[in-house]
Each structure stands twice: as structure tokens, then as C-alpha cells.
C-alpha positions as CSV (number, residue, x, y, z in Angstrom):
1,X,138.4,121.4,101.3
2,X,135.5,123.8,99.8
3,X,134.8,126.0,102.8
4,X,136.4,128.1,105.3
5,X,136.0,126.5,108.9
6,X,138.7,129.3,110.4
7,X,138.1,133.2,109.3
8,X,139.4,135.8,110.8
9,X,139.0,139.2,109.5
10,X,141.5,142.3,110.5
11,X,141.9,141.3,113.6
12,X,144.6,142.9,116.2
13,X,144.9,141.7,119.9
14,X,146.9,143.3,122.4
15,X,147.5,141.6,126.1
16,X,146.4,143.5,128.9
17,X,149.7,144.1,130.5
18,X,151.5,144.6,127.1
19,X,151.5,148.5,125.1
20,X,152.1,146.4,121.8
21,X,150.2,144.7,119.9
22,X,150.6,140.7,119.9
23,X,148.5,140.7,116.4
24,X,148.3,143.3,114.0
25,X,145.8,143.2,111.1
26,X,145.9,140.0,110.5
27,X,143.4,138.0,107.8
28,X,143.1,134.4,107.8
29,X,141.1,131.8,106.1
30,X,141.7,128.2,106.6
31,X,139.7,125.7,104.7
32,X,138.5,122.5,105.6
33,X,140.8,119.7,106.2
34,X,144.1,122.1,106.0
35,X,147.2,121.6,108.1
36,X,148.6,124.7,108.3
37,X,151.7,125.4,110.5
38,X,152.4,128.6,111.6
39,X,156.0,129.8,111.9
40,X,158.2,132.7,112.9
41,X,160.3,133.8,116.0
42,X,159.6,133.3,119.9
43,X,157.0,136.3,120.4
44,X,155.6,136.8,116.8
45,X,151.8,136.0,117.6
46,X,151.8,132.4,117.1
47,X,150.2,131.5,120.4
48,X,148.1,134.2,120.8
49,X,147.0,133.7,117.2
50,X,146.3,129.6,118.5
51,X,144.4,131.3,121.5
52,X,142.2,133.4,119.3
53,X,141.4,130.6,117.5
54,X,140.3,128.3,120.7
55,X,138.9,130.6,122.7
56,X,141.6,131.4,125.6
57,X,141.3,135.0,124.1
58,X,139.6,136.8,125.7
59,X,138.0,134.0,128.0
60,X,141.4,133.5,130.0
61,X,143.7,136.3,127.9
62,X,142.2,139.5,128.8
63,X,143.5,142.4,126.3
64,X,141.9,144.6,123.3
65,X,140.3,142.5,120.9
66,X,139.7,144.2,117.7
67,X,138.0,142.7,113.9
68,X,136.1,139.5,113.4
69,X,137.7,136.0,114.5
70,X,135.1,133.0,113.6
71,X,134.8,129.3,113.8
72,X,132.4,127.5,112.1
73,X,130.5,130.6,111.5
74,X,130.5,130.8,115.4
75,X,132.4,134.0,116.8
76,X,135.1,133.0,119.1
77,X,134.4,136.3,121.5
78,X,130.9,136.2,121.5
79,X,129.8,132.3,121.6
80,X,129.9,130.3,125.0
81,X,133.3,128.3,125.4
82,X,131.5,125.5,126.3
83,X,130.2,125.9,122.1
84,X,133.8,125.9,121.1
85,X,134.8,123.3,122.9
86,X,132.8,121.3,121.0
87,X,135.0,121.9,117.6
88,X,138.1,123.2,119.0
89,X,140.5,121.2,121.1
90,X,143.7,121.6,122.3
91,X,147.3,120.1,122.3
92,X,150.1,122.7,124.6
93,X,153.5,122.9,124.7
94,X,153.4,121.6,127.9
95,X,150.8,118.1,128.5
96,X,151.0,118.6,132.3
97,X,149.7,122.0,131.7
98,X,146.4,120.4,130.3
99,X,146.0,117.6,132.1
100,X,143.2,116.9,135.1
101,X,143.0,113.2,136.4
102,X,145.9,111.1,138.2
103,X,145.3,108.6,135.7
104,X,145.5,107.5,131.7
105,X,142.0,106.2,131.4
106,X,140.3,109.3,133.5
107,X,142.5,111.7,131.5
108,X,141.2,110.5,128.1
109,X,137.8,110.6,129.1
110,X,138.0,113.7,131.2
111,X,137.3,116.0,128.2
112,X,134.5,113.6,126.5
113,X,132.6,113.7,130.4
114,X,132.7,117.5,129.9
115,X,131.2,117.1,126.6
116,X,128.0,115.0,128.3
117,X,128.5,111.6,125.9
118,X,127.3,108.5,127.4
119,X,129.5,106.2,129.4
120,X,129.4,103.4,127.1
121,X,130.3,105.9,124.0
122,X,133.4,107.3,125.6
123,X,134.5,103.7,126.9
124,X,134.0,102.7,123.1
125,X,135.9,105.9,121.5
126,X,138.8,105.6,124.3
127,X,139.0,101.5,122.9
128,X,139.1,102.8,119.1
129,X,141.8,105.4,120.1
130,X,144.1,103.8,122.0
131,X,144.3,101.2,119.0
132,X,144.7,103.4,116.4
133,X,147.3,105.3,118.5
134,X,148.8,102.3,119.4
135,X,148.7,103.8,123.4
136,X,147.4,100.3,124.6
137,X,150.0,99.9,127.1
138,X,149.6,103.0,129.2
139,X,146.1,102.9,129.4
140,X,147.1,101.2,133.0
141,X,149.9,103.6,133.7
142,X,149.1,107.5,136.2
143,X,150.1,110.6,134.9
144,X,153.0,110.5,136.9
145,X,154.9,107.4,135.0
146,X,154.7,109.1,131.6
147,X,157.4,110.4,129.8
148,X,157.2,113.0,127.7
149,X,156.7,111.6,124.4
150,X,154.3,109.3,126.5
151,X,152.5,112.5,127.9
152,X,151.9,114.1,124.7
153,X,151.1,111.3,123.1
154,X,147.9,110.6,125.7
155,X,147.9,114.3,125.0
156,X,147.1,114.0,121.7
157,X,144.6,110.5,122.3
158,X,142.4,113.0,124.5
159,X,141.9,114.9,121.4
160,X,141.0,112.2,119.3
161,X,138.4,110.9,121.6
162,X,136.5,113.9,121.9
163,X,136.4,114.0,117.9
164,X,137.0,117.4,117.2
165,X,136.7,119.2,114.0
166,X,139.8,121.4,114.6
167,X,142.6,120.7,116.3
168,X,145.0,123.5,117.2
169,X,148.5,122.3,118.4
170,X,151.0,124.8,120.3
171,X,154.8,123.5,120.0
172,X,153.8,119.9,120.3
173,X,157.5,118.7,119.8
174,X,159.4,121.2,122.0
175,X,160.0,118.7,124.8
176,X,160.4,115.5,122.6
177,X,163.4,113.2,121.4
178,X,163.2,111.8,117.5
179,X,161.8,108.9,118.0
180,X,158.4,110.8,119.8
181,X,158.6,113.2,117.1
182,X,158.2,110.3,114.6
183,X,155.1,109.2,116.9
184,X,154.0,112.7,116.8
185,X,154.0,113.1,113.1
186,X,152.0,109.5,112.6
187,X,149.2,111.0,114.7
188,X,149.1,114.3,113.0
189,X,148.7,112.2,109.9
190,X,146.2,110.5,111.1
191,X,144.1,113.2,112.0
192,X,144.7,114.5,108.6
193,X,143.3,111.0,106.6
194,X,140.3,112.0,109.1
195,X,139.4,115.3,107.4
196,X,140.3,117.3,110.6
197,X,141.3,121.1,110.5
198,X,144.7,121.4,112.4
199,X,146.7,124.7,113.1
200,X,150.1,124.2,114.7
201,X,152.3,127.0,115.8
202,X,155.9,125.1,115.6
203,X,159.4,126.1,115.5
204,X,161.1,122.7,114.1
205,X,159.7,122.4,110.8
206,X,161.6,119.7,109.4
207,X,159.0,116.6,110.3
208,X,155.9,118.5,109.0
209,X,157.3,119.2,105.6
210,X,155.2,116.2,104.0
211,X,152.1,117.0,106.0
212,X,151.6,120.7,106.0
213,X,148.9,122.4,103.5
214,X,150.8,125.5,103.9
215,X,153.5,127.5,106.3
216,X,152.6,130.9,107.7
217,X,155.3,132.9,108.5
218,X,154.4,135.6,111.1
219,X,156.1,138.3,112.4
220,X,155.8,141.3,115.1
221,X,152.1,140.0,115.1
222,X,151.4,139.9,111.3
223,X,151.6,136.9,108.6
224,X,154.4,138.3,106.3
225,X,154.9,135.1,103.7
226,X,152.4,132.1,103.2
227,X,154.6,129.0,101.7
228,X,151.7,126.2,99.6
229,X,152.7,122.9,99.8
230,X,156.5,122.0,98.7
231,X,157.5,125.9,98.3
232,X,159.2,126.3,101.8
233,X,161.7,123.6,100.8
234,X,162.7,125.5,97.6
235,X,164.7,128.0,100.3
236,X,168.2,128.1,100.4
237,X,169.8,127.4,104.3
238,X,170.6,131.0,104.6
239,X,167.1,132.3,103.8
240,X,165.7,129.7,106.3
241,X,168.1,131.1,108.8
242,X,167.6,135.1,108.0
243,X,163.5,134.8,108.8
244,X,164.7,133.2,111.8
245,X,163.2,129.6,111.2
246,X,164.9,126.0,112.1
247,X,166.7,124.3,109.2
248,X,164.8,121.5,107.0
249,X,167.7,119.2,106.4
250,X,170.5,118.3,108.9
251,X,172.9,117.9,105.9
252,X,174.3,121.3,105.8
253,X,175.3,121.5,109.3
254,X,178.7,120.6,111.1
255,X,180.3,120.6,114.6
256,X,181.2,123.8,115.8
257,X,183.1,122.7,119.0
258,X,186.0,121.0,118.3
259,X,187.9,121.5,121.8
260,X,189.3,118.9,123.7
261,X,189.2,118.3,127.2
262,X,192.6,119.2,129.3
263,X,191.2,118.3,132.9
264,X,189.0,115.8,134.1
265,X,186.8,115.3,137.0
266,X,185.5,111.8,138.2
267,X,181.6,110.8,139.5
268,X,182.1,107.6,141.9
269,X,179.6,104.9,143.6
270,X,177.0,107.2,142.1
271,X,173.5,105.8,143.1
272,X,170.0,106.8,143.8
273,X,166.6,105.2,144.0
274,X,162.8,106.8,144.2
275,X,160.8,105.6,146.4
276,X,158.5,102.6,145.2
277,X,161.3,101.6,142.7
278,X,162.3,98.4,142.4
279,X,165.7,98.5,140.7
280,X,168.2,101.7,141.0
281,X,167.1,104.8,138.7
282,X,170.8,106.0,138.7
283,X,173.8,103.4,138.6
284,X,177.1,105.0,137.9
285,X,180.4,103.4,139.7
286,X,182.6,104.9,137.9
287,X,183.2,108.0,134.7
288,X,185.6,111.1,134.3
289,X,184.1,114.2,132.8
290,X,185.4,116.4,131.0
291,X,186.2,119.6,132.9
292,X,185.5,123.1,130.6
293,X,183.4,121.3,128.1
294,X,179.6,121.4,127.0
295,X,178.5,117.9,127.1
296,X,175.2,116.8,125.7
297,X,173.4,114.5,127.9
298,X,171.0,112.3,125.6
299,X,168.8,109.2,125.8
300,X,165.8,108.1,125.2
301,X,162.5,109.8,127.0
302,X,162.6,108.2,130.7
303,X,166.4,107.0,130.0
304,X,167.2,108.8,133.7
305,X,168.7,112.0,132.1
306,X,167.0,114.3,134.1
307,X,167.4,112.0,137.2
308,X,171.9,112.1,136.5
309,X,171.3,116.1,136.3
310,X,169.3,116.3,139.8
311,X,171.7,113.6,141.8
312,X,174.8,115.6,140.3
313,X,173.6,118.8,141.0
314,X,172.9,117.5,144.7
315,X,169.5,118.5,144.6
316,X,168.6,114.4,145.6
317,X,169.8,114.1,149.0
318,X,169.5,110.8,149.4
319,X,172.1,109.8,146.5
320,X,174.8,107.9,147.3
321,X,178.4,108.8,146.3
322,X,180.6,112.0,145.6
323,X,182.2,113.9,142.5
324,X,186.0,114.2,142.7
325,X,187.5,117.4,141.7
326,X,191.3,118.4,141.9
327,X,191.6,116.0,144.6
328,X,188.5,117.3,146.3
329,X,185.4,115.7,147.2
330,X,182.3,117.4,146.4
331,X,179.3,115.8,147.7
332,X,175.4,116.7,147.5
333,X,175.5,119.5,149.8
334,X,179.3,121.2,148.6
335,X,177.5,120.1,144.7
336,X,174.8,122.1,145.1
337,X,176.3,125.2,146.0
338,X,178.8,125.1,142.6
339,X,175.9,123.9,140.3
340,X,172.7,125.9,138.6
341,X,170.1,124.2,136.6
342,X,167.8,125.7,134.1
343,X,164.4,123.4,134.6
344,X,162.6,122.2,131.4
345,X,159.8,123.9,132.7
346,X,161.0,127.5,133.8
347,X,157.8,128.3,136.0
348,X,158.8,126.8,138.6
349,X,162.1,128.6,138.9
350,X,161.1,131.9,138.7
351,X,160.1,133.7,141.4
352,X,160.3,137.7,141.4
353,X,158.1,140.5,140.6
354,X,160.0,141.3,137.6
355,X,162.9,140.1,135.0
356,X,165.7,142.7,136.3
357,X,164.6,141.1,140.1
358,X,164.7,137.5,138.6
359,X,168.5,138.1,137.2
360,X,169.9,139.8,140.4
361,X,168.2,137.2,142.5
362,X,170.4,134.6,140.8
363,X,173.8,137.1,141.7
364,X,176.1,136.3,144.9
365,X,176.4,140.1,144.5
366,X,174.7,142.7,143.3
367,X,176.5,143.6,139.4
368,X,174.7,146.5,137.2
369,X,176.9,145.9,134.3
370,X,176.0,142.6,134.3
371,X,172.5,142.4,134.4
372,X,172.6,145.5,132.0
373,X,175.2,143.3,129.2
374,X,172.1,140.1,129.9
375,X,169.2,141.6,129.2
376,X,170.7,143.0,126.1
377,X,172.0,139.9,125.4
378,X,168.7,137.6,125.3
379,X,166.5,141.1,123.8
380,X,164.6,141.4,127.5
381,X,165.2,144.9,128.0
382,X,162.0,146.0,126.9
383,X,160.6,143.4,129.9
384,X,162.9,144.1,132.4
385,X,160.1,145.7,135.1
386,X,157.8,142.7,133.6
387,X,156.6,140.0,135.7
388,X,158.6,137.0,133.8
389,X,155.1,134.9,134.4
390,X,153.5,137.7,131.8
391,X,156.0,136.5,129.2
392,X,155.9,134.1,126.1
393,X,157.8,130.4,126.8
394,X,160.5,131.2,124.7
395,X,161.0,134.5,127.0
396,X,160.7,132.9,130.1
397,X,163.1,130.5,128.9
398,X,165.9,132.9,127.9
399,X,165.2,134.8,131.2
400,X,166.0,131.5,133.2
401,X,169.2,131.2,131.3
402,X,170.4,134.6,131.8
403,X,169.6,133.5,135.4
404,X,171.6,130.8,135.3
405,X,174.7,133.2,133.9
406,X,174.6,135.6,136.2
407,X,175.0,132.8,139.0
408,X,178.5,132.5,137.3
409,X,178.9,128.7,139.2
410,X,180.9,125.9,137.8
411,X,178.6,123.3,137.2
412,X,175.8,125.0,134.9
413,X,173.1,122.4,134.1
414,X,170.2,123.2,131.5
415,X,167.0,120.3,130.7
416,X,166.1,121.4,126.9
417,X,167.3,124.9,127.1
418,X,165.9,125.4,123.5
419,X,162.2,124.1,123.9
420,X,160.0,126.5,122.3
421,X,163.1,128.6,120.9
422,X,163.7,130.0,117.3
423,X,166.8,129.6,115.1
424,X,168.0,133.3,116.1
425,X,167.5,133.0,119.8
426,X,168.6,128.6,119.6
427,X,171.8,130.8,117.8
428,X,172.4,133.2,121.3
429,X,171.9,130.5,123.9
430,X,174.4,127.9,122.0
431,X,176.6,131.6,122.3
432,X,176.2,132.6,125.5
433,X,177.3,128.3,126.2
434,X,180.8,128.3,124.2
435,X,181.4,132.1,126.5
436,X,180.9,130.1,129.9
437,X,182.9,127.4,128.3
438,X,185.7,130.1,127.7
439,X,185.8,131.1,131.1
440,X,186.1,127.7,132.6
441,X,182.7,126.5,133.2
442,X,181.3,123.2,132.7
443,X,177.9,122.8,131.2
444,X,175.5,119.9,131.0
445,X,172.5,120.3,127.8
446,X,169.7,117.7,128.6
447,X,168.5,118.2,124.9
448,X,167.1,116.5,121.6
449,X,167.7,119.6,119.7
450,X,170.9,118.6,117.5
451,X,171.0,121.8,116.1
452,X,171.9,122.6,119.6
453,X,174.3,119.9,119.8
454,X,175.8,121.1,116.1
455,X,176.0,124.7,117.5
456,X,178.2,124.1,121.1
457,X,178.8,120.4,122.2
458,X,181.9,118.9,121.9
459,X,180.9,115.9,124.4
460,X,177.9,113.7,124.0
461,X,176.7,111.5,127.3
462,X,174.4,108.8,126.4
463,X,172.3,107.1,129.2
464,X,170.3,104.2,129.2
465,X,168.4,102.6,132.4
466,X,169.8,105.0,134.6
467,X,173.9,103.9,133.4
468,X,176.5,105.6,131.5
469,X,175.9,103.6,127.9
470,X,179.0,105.8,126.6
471,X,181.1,108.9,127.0
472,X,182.2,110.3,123.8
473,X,183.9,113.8,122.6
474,X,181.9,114.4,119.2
475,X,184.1,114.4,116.3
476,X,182.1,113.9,112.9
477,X,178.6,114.5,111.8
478,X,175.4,113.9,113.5
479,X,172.5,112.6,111.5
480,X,169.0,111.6,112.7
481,X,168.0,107.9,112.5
482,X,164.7,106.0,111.1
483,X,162.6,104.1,113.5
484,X,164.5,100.9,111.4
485,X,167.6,102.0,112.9
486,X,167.5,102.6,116.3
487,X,169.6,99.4,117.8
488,X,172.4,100.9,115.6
489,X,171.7,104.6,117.5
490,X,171.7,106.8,120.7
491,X,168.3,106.0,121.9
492,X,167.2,109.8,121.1
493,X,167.1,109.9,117.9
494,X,171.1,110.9,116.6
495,X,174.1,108.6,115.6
496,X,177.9,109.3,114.9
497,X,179.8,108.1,111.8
């Protein structure tokens, strides 16, 4: 690690449709062969600083670019980004978001084509990969029979076949249960044994404690505290949690939820199948839920979590059997009209011209003092007339849950409502959860985020293959499990003693 691969040199950015400035001043040098991990609240500069490094600004980000950013001696505004894409490559949030090809094998040699190697080189380097990933057994699988973990893992085996140099990564884990994290961290070491440069802009810190070179911690577009190797551990919980920033250790945490359920409401004969399937994705003929509770639904990757939420929420209408309610009978149709669900990936649930239209849109009627008491709620009111496409993930994603508030429904349903979130704003959703609880509503978290789970569960719904595995109200600590001890676990990643 003698030279600097990454220099940038007082450089502020500001978006195009945004007055402020996404970076301020900000002087970087990393040297080669560093992991650094940059860290901070939702909106701080992380991405954009990613962006400036690989390219997207100002090649797809149009704003004012001001100061020196350089790669390899190579400026990132001036050089082609065919030249950068020959040192920098890319892992997002999002896989789907980067992907091309219906398939694993054109996928991972999609970016390497680009690059003009030879056919017999890329077929070699996808072999070598796929081995030293261990991602063998989906080189036969599409795009579309991934899960998540699987997704970013071929993700991540895309890199490694073009062989870049750098390697930026922007909130790799956000979507991902333990046991992928643990996959994730194994191929970000592995890039490191290589010699590669990798910047990651992450809010859970815990898993790259061992790995990082150093943390940045940015904030309002500047990089306020650098942390070397073993320093950011020295910080007490409460000085973790004052800059914003997800614990390190699970130890010091404890259930907040302790109520128990009065009422209960009953799923029966549940049962659905997509098409091409061979056995049932959903088999449920009989479980009472808890009625004014906040139920975690967990499982592995591809367990059928998301596949309960969409036949409960009656948004599969060919699912068979009813949920039984006060003697009522609710099925998909009379279900859909009492449930909300906040997607995993918000763009494709919001629709307006601006966040004040997006939260009224989501009213039976029209309430000013609402939407005025949301938006100061989740800190939009400086976007309201902004288009909610314009804004960071973590934005988007606090927009779509003051969407799904202002519905004020029964059944309020949210897949990983705290991917790509910070400690403060994780603290205000979890919040805004145990108020809907108070006024009666029943809420389902589809989430691997067990400071989440700490923060407002007091249920926990495991499935496995598409069943019911267990039903529990959460009464003692939660600690994440090794690899070693996942027969003795819930299958994403958390056990109860």
C-alpha cells in the first residue's frame, strides 16, 4: 500500500435538481489495497461520493462538479467511461438494478464482453470464479430464481471476473439475512488477499470490523472523523448511536416490546402455487395471529416470506383460503382493501410528481394535519414538492412508509423497511411501528435487521419451504448465530434463549 490509487482534491458536488450541496470540500486519498468503509446517515454523500469515484457523476448524475477527483492518475470527469470501467467496477444496493442477461452465465460474462477479452479467457475467469466463490451451483440457474443473497452474490462474481483494480460497493448487505452477510464478508476478504482497492458505503458496520483499513464518517457531504483499523470499536454504544451509526455488538441490546397479544385472528387452508412450480410455495392449513402486534416474519433468503406477505395481503389472486377475523371472513379481495405493503424496492410503488402528492395519494381522504405531522416525522419537509424518484434510497424508503401510515389500514405489511437506513432514521420507523400498534394495527416486518426486531417486535414468524416452522411472542434475547450453528437457529441468522 505505497501509492494513492483514489485522490480526490476539494471537491463539492451538488445534484442538478438539489440547492445543497451532496459533497462539500471533501479530500480523500486512498492507497492501494485499502478497504475503506464509508459511514454516516441516509443522505450524507456516501453514494454520491461512490458515484464520483466510478464515474456515474457526471456521466449519469448531472450537477456542479467542483475540484479534482482522480483514479489512477486518470480524472474521473474528463477520461472516457469506457477507461474507468476498466479499474472501477461496481456492486449496488440493489443486484437487479445492475444486471443485463436472463441468465447466470451471460450475466458474469456480460461485463468482461464489454471489456473485448477473448471468449476462451472469460469462459476460463467465469470457471476460476465461480470456484473460488463457491457459486457453482447457480451457474445453471436465470436471474429470476436467485435470491437475494444469491443475487448479490453473482453480483459480486461479475466483479471478480472482470478483475478490477477497485471495487466500489454501495450497501451491499441492505437486502441480506446473516447467513448472506457471512457470504458477503468471505468475498470482500477475498478481494482483499487479492490486493484490490475496495470503497464501501455501508450502514451495518458490525461484519466489516475485521476487514476494514479504516471508517469514514461523513456527514452533510463532508468526512468529519476517519477511525484506522481497531479505533471505531474503542466507542462506547452511546457514541455509536449519537453519530447516527448501527451498533458493533448485539450484546447491549434488549427487547423493547414486551406486550402480549389479547385477540387473535386465524389464516386457514392457506395455499398458493406459481406457475411452473412443482410443489406448493405457500402451505398453511392452519395459525392464529396475533391481532395488535408487530410480528417479525423471518427465514432464510427464498424461505417464501415475501410470497406469505403477497397471498395475505390478497395481492395473489389465485391463493386459496381466507383469514378469519371476529367471526368474519376476509378473503383476497376484502384482504386487500384492509392491508398496505411497503415493497423492498420502493420504486415501484411510488408514483406521483412529488412527496406531499405521494402521501395524500395513499389517504381515503384528504388530511393536512396529517401529511403536515409525516413529513415532519421522517425529516421530508425540505422534499415535499420533490419528485420522490430524485431522492436517496433511504428517503424514498421513509417516504413509502409515511405512505403506508397515512393509509391508516389494519393490516400494514413492510419487506425490509430498514434497508439502506441509519440508526437514527432505523430509531423513527421502529417508532412510528409501536404508534400504529397503539392504535390497533397489526403489522408484518419482512426483515433481517434485528436491531429492528430489538426495537418493536414482540412476535417473531419463522417460515421455511413455504410453512409456518413456528409462531413465537419474543421473550429473551436475540443473538446472531455462526455458520456452525444454524440447525440449532431461525434460518436467518437469529436464535432465542
Amino acid at each position: 500500500m505505497d501509492k494513492n490509487v483514489i485522490e480526490i482534491k476539494d471537491v463539492s458536488f451538488r445534484y442538478q435538481e438539489d440547492a445543497s450541496l451532496s459533497l462539500a470540500h471533501v479530500d480523500l486519498q486512498v492507497r492501494e489495497g485499502e478497504v475503506i468503509v464509508l459511514c454516516g446517515a441516509s443522505g450524507c454523500g456516501k453514494s454520491t461520493l461512490l458515484r464520483l469515484i466510478n464515474g456515474l457523476i457526471p456521466f449519469y448524475y448531472h450537477g456542479q462538479l467542483e475540484g479534482e477527483a482522480a483514479v489512477f492518475g486518470l480524472s474521473t470527469a474528463k477520461c472516457s467511461i469506457y477507461d474507468l470501467g476498466t479499474l472501477v467496477s461496481t456492486v449496488f444496493q440493489n443486484p437487479k438494478s445492475q444486471f443485463f442477461c436472463v441468465d447466470v452465465i451471460s450475466e458474469l460474462a456480460f461485463a468482461a464482453e464489454n471489456l473485448k477479452y477473448e471468449k476462451q479467457e472469460i469462459e476460463n475467469r467465469i470457471q476460476r470464479v465461480s470456484q473460488e466463490l463457491a457459486c457453482e451451483h447457480l451457474l445453471d440457474r436465470t436471474m429470476f430464481q436467485l435470491s437475494s443473497g444469491e443475487k448479490q452474490k453473482i453480483a459480486c462474481a461479475s466483479v471478480s471476473v472482470t478483475d478490477n483494480p477497485i471495487i466500489v460497493l454501495d450497501e451491499p448487505s441492505a437486502n441480506l439475512d446473516l447467513y448472506a452477510i457471512e457470504e458477503l464478508k468471505k468475498t470482500i476478504q477475498y478481494w482483499k488477499q487479492k490486493g484490490k482497492t475496495i470503497v464501501i458505503a455501508e450502514h451495518r458496520l458490525q461484519y466489516l470490523q475485521e476487514i476494514a483499513t479504516r471508517f469514514l464518517y461523513m456527514k452533510h457531504g463532508k468526512i468529519i472523523r476517519e477511525f484506522g483499523y481497531g479505533e471505531i470499536q474503542k466507542l462506547t454504544p452511546k457514541e455509536i448511536m449519537d453519530m447516527g451509526l448501527r451498533c458493533l455488538s448485539y450484546d447491549n441490546l434488549t427487547v423493547q416490546n414486551q406486550k402480549e397479544a389479547k385477540t387473535f385472528m386465524t389464516l386457514r387452508d392457506f395455499c398458493f402455487r406459481y406457475k411452473g412450480s412443482k410443489k406448493p410455495n405457500l402451505s398453511i392449513k392452519e395459525c392464529d395471529i396475533p391481532k395488535a402486534a408487530v410480528i417479525a416474519i423471518v427465514g432464510k433468503n427464498g424461505a417464501g416470506k415475501s410470497t406469505f406477505v403477497r397471498c395475505f395481503c390478497g395481492l395473489e389472486k389465485k391463493a386459496k383460503g381466507f383469514l378469519e377475523d371476529e367471526g368474519e371472513k376476509y378473503k383476497a379481495s376484502k384482504r386487500l382493501a384492509s392491508s398496505f405493503l411497503v415493497m423492498q424496492d420502493v420504486n415501484h410503488q411510488l408514483f406521483t410528481e412529488s412527496v406531499e402528492e405521494e402521501i395524500l395519494l395513499s389517504m381515503k381522504e384528504k388530511n393536512e394535519a396529517l401529511l403536515e405531522s409525516l413529513l415532519k416525522e421522517f425529516d421530508l419537509p425540505e422534499f415535499r414538492g420533490r419528485h420522490p424518484m430524485s431522492l436517496s434510497g433511504g428517503q424514498k424508503q421513509r417516504v413509502a412508509i409515511a405512505c403506508a401510515i397515512a393509509s391508516q389500514r389494519n393490516y400494514i405489511f413492510f419487506d425490509e423497511p430498514t434497508s439502506g437506513l441509519d440508526y437514527f432514521h432505523m430509531k423513527q420507523v421502529s417508532d412510528c411501528i409501536l404508534d400504529l400498534q397503539k392504535k390497533g394495527k397489526t403489522i408484518f416486518l419482512i426483515t433481517h435487521d434485528i436491531e429492528l426486531i430489538y426495537a418493536c417486535c414482540n412476535y417473531v414468524l419463522q417460515i421455511e419451504e413455504g410453512k409456518i416452522k413456528e409462531l413465537q411472542k419474543i421473550k429473551n434475547k436475540i443473538y446472531p448465530c455462526s455458520k456452525d450453528s444454524l440447525d440449532h437457529s431461525i434460518y436467518h441468522g437469529i436464535y432465542y434463549l
